[in-house]
N, CA, C and O atoms as a GROMACS GRO file, in nm:
protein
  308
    1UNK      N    1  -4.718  -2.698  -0.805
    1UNK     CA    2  -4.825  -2.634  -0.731
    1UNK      C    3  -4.779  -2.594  -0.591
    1UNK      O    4  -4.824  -2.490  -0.542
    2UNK      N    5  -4.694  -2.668  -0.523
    2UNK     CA    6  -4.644  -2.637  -0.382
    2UNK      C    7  -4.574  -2.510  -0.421
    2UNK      O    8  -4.616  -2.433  -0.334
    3UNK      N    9  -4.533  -2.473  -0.461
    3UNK     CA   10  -4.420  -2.333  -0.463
    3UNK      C   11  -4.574  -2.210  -0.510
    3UNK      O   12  -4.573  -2.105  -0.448
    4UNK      N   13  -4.675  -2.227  -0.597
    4UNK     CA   14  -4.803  -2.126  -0.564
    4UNK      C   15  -4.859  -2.115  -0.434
    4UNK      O   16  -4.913  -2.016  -0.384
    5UNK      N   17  -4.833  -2.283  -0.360
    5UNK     CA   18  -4.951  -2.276  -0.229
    5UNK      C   19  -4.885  -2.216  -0.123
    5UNK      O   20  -4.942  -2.181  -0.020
    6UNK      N   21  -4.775  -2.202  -0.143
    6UNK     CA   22  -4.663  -2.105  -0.028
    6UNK      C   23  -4.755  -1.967   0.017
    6UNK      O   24  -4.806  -1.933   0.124
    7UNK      N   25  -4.750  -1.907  -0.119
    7UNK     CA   26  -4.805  -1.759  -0.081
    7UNK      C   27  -4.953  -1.775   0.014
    7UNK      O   28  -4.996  -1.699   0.100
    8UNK      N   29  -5.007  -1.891  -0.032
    8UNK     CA   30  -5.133  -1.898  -0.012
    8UNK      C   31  -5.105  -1.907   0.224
    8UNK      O   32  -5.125  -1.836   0.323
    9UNK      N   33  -5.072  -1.990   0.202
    9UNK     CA   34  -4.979  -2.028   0.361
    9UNK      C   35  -4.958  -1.940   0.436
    9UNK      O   36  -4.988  -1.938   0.555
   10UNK      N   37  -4.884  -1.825   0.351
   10UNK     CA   38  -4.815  -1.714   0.440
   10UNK      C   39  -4.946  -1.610   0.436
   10UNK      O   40  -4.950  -1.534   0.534
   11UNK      N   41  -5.033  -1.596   0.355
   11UNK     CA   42  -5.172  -1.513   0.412
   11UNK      C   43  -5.261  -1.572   0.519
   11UNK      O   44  -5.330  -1.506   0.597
   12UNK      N   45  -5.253  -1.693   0.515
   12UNK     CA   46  -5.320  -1.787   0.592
   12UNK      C   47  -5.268  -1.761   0.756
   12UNK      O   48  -5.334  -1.741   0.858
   13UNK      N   49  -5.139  -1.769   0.734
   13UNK     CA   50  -5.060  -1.745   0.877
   13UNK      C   51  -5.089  -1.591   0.910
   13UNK      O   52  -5.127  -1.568   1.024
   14UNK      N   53  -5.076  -1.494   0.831
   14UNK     CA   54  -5.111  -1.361   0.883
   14UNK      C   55  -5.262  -1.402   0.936
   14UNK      O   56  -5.274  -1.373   1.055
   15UNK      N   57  -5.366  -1.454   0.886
   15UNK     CA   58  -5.456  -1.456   0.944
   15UNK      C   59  -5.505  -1.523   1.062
   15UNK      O   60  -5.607  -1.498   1.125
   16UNK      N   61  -5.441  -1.588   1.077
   16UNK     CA   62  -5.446  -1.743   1.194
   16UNK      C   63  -5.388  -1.644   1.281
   16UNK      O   64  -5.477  -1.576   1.330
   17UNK      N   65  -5.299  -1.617   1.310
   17UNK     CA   66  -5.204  -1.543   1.432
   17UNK      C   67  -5.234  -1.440   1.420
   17UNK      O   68  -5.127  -1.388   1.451
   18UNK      N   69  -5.331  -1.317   1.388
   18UNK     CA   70  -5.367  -1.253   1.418
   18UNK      C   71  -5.488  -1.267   1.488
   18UNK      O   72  -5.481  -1.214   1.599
   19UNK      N   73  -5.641  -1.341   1.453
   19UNK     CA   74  -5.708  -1.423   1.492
   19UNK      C   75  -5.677  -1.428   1.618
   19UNK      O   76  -5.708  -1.334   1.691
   20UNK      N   77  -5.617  -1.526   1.661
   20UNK     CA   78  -5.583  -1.623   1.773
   20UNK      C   79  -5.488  -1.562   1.853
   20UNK      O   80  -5.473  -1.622   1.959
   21UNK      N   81  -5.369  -1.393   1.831
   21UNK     CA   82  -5.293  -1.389   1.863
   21UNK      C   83  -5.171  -1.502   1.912
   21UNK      O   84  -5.152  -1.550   2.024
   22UNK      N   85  -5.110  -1.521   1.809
   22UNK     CA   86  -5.034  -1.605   1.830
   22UNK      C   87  -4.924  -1.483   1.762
   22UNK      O   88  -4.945  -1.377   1.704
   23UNK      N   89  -4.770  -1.575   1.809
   23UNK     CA   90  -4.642  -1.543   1.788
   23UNK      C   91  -4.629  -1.605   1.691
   23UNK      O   92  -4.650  -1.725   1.670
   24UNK      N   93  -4.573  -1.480   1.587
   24UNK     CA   94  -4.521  -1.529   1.451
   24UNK      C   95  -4.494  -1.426   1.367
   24UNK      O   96  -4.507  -1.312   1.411
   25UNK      N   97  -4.444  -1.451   1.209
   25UNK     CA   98  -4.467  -1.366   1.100
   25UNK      C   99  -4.497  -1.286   1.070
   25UNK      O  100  -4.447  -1.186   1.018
   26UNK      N  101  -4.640  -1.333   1.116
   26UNK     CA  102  -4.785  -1.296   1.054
   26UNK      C  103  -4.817  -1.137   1.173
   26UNK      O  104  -4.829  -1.015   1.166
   27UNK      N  105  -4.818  -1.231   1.255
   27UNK     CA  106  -4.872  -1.114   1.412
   27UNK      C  107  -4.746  -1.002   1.371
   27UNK      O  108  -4.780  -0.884   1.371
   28UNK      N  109  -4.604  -1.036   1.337
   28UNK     CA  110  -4.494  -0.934   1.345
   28UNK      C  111  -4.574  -0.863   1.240
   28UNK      O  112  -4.629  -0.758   1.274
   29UNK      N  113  -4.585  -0.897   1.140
   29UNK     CA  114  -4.680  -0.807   0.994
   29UNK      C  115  -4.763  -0.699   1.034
   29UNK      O  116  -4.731  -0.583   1.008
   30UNK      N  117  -4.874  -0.729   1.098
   30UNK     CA  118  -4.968  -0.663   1.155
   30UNK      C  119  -4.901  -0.527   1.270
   30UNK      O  120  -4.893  -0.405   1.287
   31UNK      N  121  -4.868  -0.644   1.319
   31UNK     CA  122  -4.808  -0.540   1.432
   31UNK      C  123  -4.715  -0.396   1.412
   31UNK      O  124  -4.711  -0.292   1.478
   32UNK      N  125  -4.636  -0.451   1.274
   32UNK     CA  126  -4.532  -0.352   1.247
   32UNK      C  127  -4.634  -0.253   1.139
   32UNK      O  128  -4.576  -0.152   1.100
   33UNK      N  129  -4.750  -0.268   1.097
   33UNK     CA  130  -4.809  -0.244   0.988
   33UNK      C  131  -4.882  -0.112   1.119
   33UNK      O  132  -4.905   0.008   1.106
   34UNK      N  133  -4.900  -0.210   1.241
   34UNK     CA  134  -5.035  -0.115   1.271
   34UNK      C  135  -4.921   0.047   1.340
   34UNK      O  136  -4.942   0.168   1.346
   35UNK      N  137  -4.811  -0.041   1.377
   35UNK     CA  138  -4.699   0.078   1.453
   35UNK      C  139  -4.627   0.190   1.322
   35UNK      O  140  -4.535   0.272   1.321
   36UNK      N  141  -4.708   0.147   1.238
   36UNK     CA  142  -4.590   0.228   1.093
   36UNK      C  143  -4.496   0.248   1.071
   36UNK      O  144  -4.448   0.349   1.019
   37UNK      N  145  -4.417   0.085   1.134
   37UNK     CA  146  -4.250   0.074   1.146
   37UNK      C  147  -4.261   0.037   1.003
   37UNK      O  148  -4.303  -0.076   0.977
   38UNK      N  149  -4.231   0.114   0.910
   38UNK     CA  150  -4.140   0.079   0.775
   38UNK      C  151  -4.042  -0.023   0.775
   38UNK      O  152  -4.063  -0.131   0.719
   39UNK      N  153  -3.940   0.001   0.831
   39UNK     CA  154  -3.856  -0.073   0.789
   39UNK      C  155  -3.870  -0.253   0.812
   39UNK      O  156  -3.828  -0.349   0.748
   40UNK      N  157  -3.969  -0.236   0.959
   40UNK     CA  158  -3.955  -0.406   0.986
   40UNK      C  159  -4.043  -0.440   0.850
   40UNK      O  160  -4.023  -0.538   0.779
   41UNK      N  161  -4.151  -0.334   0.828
   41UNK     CA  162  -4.230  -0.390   0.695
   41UNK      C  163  -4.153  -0.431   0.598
   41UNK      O  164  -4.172  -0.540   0.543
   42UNK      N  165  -4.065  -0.355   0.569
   42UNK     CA  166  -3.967  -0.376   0.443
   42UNK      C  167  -3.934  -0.570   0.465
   42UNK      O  168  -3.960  -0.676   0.408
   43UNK      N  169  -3.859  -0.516   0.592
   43UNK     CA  170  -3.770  -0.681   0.626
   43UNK      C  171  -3.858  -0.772   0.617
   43UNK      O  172  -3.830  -0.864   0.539
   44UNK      N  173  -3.968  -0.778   0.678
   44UNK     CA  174  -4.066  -0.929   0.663
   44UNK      C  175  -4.115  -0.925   0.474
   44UNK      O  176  -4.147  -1.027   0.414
   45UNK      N  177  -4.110  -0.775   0.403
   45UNK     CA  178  -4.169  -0.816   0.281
   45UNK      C  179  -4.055  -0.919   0.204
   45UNK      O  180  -4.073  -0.994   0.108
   46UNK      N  181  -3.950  -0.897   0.272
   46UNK     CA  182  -3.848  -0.914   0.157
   46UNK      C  183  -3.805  -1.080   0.204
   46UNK      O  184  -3.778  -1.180   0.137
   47UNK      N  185  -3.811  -1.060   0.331
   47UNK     CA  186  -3.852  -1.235   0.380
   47UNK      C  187  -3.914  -1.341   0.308
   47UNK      O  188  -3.884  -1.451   0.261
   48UNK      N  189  -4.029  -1.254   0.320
   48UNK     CA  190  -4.152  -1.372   0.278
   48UNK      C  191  -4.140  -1.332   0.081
   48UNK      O  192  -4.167  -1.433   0.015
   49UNK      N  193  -4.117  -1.248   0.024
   49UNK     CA  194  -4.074  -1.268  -0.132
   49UNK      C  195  -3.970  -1.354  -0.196
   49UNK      O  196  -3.959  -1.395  -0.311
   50UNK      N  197  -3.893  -1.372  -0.080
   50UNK     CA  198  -3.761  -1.442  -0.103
   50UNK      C  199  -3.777  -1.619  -0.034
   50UNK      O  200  -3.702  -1.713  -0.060
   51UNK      N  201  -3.904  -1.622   0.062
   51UNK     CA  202  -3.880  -1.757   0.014
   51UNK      C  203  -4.014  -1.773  -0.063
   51UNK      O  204  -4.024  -1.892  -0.091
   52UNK      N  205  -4.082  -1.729  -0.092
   52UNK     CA  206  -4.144  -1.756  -0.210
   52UNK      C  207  -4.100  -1.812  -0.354
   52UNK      O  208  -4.151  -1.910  -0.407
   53UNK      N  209  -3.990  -1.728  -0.412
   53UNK     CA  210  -3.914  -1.725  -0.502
   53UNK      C  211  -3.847  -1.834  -0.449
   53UNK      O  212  -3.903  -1.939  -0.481
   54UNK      N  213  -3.744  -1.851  -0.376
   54UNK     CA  214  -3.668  -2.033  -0.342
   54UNK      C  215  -3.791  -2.138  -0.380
   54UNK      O  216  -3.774  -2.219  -0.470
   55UNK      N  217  -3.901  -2.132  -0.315
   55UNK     CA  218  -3.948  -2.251  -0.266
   55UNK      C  219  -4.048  -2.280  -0.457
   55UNK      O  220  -4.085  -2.394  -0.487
   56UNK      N  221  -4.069  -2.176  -0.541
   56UNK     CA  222  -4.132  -2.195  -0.686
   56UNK      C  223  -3.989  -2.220  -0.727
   56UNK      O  224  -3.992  -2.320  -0.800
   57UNK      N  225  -3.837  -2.165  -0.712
   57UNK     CA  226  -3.681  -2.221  -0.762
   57UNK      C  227  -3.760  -2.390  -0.758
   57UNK      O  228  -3.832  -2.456  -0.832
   58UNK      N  229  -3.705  -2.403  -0.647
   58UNK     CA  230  -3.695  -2.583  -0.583
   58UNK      C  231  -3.822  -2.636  -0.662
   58UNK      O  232  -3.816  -2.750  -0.709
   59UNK      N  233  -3.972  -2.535  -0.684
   59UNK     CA  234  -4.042  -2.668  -0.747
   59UNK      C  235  -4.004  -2.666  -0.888
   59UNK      O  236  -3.971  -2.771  -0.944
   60UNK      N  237  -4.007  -2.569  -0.941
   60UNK     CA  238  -3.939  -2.585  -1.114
   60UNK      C  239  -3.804  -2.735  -1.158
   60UNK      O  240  -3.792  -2.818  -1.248
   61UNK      N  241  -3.708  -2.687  -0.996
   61UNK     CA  242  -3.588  -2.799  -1.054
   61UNK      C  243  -3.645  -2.932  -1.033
   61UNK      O  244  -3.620  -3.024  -1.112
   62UNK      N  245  -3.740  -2.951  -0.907
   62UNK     CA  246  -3.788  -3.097  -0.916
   62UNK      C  247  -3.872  -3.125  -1.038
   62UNK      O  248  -3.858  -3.228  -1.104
   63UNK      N  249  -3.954  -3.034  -1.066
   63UNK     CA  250  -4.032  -3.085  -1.181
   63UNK      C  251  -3.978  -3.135  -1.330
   63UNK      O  252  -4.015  -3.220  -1.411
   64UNK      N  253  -3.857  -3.022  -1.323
   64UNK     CA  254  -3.728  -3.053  -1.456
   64UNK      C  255  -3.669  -3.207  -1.406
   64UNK      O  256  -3.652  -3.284  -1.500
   65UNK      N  257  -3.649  -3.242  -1.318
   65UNK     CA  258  -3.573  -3.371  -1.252
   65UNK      C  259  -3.650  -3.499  -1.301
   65UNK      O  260  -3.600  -3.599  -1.355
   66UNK      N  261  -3.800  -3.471  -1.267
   66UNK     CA  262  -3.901  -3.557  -1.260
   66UNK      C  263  -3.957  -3.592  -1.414
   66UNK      O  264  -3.986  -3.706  -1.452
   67UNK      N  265  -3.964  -3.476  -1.489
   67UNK     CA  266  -4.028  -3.468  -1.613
   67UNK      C  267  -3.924  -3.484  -1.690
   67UNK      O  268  -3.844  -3.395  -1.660
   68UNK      N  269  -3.865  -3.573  -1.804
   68UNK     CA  270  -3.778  -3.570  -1.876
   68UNK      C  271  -3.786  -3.477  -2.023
   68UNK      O  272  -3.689  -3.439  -2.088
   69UNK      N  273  -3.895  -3.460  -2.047
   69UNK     CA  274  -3.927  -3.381  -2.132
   69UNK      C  275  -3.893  -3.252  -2.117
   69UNK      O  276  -3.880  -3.190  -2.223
   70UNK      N  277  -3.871  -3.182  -1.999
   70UNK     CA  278  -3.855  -2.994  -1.977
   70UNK      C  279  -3.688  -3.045  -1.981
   70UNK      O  280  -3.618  -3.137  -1.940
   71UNK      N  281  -3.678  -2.898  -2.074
   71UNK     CA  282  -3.483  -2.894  -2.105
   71UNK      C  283  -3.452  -2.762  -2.060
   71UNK      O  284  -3.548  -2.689  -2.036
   72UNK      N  285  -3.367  -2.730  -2.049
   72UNK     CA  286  -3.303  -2.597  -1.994
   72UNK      C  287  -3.341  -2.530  -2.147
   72UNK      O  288  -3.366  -2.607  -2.240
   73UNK      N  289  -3.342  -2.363  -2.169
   73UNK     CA  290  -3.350  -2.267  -2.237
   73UNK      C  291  -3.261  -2.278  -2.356
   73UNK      O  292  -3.241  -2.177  -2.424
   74UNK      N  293  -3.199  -2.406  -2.392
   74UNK     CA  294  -3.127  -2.407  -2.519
   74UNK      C  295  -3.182  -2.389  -2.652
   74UNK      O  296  -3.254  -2.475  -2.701
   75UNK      N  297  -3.154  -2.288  -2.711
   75UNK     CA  298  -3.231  -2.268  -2.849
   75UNK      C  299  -3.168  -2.403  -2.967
   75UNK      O  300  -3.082  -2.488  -2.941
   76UNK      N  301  -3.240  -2.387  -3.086
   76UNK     CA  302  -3.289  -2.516  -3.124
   76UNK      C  303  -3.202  -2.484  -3.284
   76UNK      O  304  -3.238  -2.532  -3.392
   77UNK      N  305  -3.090  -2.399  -3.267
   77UNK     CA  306  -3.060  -2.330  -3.430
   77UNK      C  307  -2.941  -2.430  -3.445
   77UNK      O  308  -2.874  -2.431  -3.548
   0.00000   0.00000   0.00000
């Protein structure tokens, strides 16, 4: 569940620091969104997709670690 609640986090933070103006992520998001800098858009999308993707990696291997039952993709022939 921690590697779903990530995404949840990083909308949360766009909203908090925009809100409140605070320094961050989130405010860079907005900011580059409201200036129609493309490219920083690009860079923070690919940021925040990429640790998304690590941080659901890391919960899958703990859960394989933890659960003895989940096996790697070996077929059964």
């Amino acid at each position: 569940m921690s590697g779903l609640i990530l995404s949840y986090v990083i909308v949360g933070a766009v909203l908090v620091e925009d809100t409140f103006s605070l320094p961050g992520i989130g405010q860079l998001l907005v900011q580059s969104a409201n200036a129609k800098d493309l490219p920083m858009l690009q860079g923070v999308a690919v940021l925040v997709a990429t640790t998304i993707i690590v941080a659901n990696l890391f919960a899958d291997i703990a859960y394989m670690l933890v659960d003895p039952r989940i096996r790697l993709g070996r077929g059964t022939s």
